[in-house]
N, C-alpha and C positions, 0 to 999 in steps of 0.2 A: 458527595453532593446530595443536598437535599430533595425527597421526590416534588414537589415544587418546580427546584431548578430541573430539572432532570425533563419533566414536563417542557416547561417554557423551553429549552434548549431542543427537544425534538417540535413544537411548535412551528421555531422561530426555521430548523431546519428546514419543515417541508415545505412553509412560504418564502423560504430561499431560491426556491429552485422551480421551474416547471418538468415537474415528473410525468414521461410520458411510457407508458405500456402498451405493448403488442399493437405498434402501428400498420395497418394493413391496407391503405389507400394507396392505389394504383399501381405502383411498382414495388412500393416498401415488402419487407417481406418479416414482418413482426417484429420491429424494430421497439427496445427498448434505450432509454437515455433518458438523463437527465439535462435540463437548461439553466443557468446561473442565471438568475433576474438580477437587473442592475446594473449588468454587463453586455458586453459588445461579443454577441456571438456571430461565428460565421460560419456557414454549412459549404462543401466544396466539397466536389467529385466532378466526375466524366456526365458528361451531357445523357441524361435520360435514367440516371444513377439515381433519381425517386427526390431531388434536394427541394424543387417547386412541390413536391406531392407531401414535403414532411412541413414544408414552409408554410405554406399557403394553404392546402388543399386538407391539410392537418390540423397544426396549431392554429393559424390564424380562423380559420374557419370554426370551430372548438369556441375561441376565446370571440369571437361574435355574435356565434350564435347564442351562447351563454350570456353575453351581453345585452342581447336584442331579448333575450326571455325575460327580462328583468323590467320592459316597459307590459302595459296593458294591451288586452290583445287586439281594441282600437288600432293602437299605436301601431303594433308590429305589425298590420297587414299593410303598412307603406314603405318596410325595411324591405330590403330582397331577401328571398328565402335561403336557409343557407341548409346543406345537405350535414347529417351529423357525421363526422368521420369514422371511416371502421378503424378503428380502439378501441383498445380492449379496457383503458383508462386512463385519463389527463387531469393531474391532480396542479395546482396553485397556479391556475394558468388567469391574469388577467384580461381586459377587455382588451382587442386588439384593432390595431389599422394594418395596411399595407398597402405598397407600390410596387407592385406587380411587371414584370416583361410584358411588352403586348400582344397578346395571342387573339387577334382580330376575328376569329372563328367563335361565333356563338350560337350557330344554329346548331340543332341537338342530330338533325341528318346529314351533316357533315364529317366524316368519318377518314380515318386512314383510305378506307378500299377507294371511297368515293375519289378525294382528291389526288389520290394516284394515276386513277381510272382507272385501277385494278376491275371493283365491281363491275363494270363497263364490257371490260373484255368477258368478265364470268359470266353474264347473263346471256353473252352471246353463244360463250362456249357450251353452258349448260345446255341447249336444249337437243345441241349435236352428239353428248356424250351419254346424257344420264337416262336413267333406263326406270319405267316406271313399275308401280307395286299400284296395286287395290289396297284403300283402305279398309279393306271390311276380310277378304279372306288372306291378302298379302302374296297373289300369286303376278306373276309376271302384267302389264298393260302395255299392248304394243299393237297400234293400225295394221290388218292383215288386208290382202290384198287380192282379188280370187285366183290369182298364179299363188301367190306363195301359200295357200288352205287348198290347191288343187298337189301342189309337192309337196304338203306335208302329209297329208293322207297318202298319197301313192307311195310314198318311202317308208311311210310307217305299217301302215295296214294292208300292203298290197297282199292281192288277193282274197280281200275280206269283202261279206259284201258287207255296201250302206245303205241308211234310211238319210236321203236329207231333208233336212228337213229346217224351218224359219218359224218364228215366233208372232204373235195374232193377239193382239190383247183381247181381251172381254169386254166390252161394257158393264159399267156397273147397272147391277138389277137387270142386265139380259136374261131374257126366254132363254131357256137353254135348246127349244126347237126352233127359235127365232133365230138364231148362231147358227147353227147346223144348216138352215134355209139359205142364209146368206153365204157362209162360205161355198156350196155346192152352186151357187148362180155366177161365181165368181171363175168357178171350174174346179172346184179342189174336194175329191171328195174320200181324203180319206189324212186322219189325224191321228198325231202317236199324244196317248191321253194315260197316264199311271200304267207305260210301260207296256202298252198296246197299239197297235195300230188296230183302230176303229173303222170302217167304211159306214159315212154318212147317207149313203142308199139304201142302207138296211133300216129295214122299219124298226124301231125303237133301238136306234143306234144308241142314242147317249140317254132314255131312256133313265131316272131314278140316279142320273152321274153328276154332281156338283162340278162345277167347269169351274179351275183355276182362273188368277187373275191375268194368265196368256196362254193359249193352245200353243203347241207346235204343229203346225200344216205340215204333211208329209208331200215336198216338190215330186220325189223320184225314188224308186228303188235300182241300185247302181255296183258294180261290180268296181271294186277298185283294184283294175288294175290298165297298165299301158293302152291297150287297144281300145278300151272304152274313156280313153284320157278324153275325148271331143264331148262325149255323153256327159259326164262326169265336170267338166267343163262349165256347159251350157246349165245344168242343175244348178251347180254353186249358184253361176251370175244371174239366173231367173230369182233364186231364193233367197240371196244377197236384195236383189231388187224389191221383191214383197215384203220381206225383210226390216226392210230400211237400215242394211246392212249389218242385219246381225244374220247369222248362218249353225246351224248345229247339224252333226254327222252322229248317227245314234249305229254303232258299229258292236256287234255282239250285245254282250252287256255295260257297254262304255259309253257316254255322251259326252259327246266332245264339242266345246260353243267356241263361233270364232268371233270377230267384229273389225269393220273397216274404220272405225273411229275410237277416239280414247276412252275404251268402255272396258270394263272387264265381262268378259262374256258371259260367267256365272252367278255375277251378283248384280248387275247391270248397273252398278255403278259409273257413271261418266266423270271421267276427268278433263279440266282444261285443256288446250292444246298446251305444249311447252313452248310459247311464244319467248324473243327475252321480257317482252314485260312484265310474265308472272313471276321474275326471278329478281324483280327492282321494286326495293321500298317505297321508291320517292314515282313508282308508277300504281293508277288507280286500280290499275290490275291484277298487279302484285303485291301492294302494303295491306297490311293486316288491316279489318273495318273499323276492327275493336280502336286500335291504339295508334290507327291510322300511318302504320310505318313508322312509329318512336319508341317501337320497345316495350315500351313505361307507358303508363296509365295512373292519371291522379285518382285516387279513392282512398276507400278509408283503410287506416292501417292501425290493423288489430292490437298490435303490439303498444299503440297508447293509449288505445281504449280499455286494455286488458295488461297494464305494463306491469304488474307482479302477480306472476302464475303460484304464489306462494300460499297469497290470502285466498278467505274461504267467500260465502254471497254476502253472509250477515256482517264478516270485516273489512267489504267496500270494495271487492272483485272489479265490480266493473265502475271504470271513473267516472263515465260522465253522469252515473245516476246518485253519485252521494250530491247531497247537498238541499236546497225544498224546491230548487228549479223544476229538475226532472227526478225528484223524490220517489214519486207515483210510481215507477216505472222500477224504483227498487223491491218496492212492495209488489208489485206486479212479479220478479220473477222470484221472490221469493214464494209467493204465494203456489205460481206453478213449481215451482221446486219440491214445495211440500206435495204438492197432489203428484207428482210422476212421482216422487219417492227417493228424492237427489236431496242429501246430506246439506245442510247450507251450511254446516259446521265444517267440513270438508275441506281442503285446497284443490283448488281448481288443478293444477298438475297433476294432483292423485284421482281426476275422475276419469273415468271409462272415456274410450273414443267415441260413443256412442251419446255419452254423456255433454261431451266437449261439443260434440258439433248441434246437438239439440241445445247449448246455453247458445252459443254464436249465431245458429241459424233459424233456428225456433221450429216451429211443427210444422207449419204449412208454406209454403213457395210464396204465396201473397199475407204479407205481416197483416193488413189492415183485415183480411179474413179470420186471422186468427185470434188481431186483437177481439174483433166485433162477437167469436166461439168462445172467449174468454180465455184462451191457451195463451201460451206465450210467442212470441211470436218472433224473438232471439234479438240479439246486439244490433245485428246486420239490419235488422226489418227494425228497430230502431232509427238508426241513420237512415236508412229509404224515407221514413215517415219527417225523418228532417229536410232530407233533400226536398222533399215535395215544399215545403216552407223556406227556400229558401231565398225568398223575395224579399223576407224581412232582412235587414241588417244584422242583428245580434244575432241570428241564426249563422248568417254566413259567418263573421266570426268565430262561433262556437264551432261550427263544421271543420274551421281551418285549425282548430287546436289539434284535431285529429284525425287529418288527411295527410296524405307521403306518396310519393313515387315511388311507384312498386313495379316491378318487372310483369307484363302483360298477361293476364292468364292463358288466352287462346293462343300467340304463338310463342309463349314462352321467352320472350324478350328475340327471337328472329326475327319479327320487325312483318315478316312476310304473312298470307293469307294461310290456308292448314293445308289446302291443295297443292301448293309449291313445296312444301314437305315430302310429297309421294310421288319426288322425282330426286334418280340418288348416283351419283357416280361412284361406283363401290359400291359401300356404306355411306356416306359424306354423301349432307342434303347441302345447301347451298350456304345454310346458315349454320351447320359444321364446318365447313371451311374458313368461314369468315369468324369463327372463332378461335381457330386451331394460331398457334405463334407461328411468326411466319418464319423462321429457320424450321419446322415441322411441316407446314404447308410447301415449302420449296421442292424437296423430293418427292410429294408426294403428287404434284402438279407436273413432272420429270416421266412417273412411273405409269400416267393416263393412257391407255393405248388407244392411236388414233390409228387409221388406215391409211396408209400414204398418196391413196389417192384423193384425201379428204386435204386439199391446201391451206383451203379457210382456216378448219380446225387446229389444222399442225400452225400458221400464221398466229391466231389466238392465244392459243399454249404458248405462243413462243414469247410473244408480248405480254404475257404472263408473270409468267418463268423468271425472264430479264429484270423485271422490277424485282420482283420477290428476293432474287439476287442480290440487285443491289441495296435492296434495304437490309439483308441478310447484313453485309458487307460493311454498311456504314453502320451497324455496329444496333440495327434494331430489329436482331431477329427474337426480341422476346415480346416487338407488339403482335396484336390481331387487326386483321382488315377492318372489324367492327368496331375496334377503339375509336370515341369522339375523338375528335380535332381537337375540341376543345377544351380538354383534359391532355394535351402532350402539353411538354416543358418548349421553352424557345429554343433549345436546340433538337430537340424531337423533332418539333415541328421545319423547323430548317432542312434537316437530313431528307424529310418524308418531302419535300417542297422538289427538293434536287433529286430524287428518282423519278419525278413526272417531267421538270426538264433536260437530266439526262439520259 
């Protein structure tokens, strides 16, 4: 055979066929095949076996979106936008239609957990079970009570004596004798100040002393042990009370901070209460500000503004600046390229991380400063500078060549605020669980230990449990509670229908 023939015959093969590589949408698990064009294919397995996810959510979605890229991009902002499938690659696929099963679900906070009411029950259980942490040093947060900081000192330090002692803020720009005046009118005349106790009667008590931005008032000095329990008592709830319920026992050389609200005693961080709403997406309390409880957030996605990491600035790095629209703007980073000392000749993959995020982010936090400094002022402060323009039409267009749905940055696609994070049963934050598959979440919902005089809780768990069961059961213990609705197959969605009325 001549190379000619030889040619034309692998040609004619690969537009024979639609060749698909390393399918990875939703259930698939890197599926490779090939498709005969021309012919009556049929895809068949067990319900939820990934056939709508290679059908539809794949191919046809592929062969669309490819198709829709082919109008101007007037045109295509009146097509529906279609998501590019994870593939690895889909070669001689044409333009497609499809008739679809009807999966009526197309609100994007509509979710497995949701219409189980799985979620429902977890937000309630959550705030009975999980045990909070400080974001700042990660040491235990839990409301104390003045019995349970009057048993913890007596079991742990009896015998010791204590300072208690409450916390006083400063005013900013206070006299430091003006402080000293006022607390002593108030009755208190003696403060633990860098690991002293000070008496404010003494003439040039605090004298040449810079006052932090809170003294601790010393209530009492207290012997901790049983017979002084009433003294010791009455201290806490006085210092508790001036306090505004934060309380510290300064015990040899250990200080120890307690608090009757969600605060960590030593870094005075305050946390929410664990309400269930701070545990619910679809509540104002709980969904993230950012992404408003969806996850996902439209903005720009690097990946098409920057789509080959290969090329260098001078062989067209970044897309939206070749061409004489926004030309200016290629000259501009090459220009600072040259002055920081960045290779334009270079590929953008081989530069420094340092390097990488001064091309993207530019030098200064506010682009338009930096434009006006003459620096550059990166990709990102590019697009801000569009955004702000974005009244005009052809802007909006141009914006949407290179915008995507991108998992939220502040909660990481948990849907929820950062503060609902720093409440955790185990390890498992709430948006751990609701990601974990649910034959994995079953036992692990099993093994929670409740107190048997807690009904609520163990009722909870139980209605829990039972779902997770039987979704287990019918055969879909490989979803997560966080799976959209509107991404399951019609029989997915069927099975997921009948644990909420069985």
């Amino acid at each position: 055979m001549s190379r000619v023939a030889k040619k034309t015959a692998a040609r004619k093969s690969l537009t024979d066929v639609i060749r698909i590589r390393g399918a990875r949408q939703n259930n698939l698990k890197g599926i490779d095949l090939d498709l005969p064009l021309g012919k009556l294919n049929v895809i068949t397995g067990p319900s939820g076996s990934g056939k709508s996810s290679l059908a539809f959510d794949t191919i046809y979605a592929e062969g669309q979106r490819r198709y829709v890229e082919t109008f101007s991009p007037y045109t295509r902002q009146f097509f529906e936008r279609m998501d590019k499938p994870k593939v690895d690659s889909i070669e001689g696929i044409p333009p497609a239609i499809a008739i679809e099963q009807v999966n009526n679900m197309r609100s994007t906070r509509s979710t497995v957990g949701t219409i189980t009411e799985i979620n429902d029950y977890l937000k309630m259980l959550f705030p009975r079970l999980a045990e909070a942490t400080c974001p700042s040093c990660h040491r235990p947060v839990r409301p104390e009570s003045p019995e349970s900081i009057l048993n913890e000192l007596l079991n742990a330090h009896a015998g010791k004596q204590a300072l208690i002692l409450f916390p006083v803020a400063v005013p900013k720009d206070a006299v430091t004798a003006d402080f000293a005046a006022f607390l002593q009118a108030q009755g208190f005349l003696r403060v633990w100040l860098y690991g002293n106790v000070i008496r404010l009667d003494e003439a040039d008590a605090l004298k040449g002393r810079k006052l932090p931005a809170q003294v601790m008032v010393v209530q009492d000095r207290v012997v901790l042990e049983a017979k002084q329990r009433a003294r010791v008592s009455e201290a806490l709830e006085a210092a508790l009370r001036y306090g505004k319920g934060k309380v510290a026992a300064s015990i040899e050389d250990e200080t120890l901070h307690f608090s009757t609200d969600w605060s960590c005693a030593d870094c005075g961080i305050t946390l929410p209460a664990p309400t269930p709403g701070l545990f619910s997406f679809n509540s104002p309390i709980g969904a993230c500000p950012t992404c408003r409880g969806f996850g996902r957030t439209l903005g720009l996605d690097m990946g098409k503004a920057i789509p080959n990491e290969s090329l260098s600035i001078n062989q067209g790095l970044v897309r939206p600046f070749q061409g004489s629209t926004y030309g200016e703007s290629q000259l501009d980073l090459e220009k600072a390229a040259r002055k920081r000392g960045v290779d334009i000749h270079k590929a953008f993959e081989d530069y420094s991380a340092e390097d990488r995020k001064w091309l993207i982010e530019g030098t200064r936090d506010d682009p338009e400063d930096a434009y006006n400094r003459g620096e550059w002022y990166g990709v990102r402060g590019f697009f801000k500078w569009q955004e702000s323009r974005s009244y005009k039409m052809h802007v909006r267009v141009f914006l949407s060549r290179y915008r995507a749905y991108t998992e939220c940055g502040d909660c990481g696609g948990g849907r929820l605020k950062k503060e609902a994070y720093n409440f955790r049963i185990g390890t498992h934050t709430i948006a751990d669980l609701s990601r974990l598959p649910v034959d994995e979440l079953h036992p692990l919902v099993q093994s929670w230990p409740i107190k048997a005089s807690d009904h609520v809780a163990t009722m909870l768990r139980g209605e829990i449990a039972s779902r997770i069961s039987y979704m287990d059961r019918a055969g879909l213990g490989y979803l997560n509670l966080d799976r959209q609705t509107r991404t399951l197959s019609g029989g997915e969605l069927q099975r997921v229908n009948l644990t909420t009325c069985l």
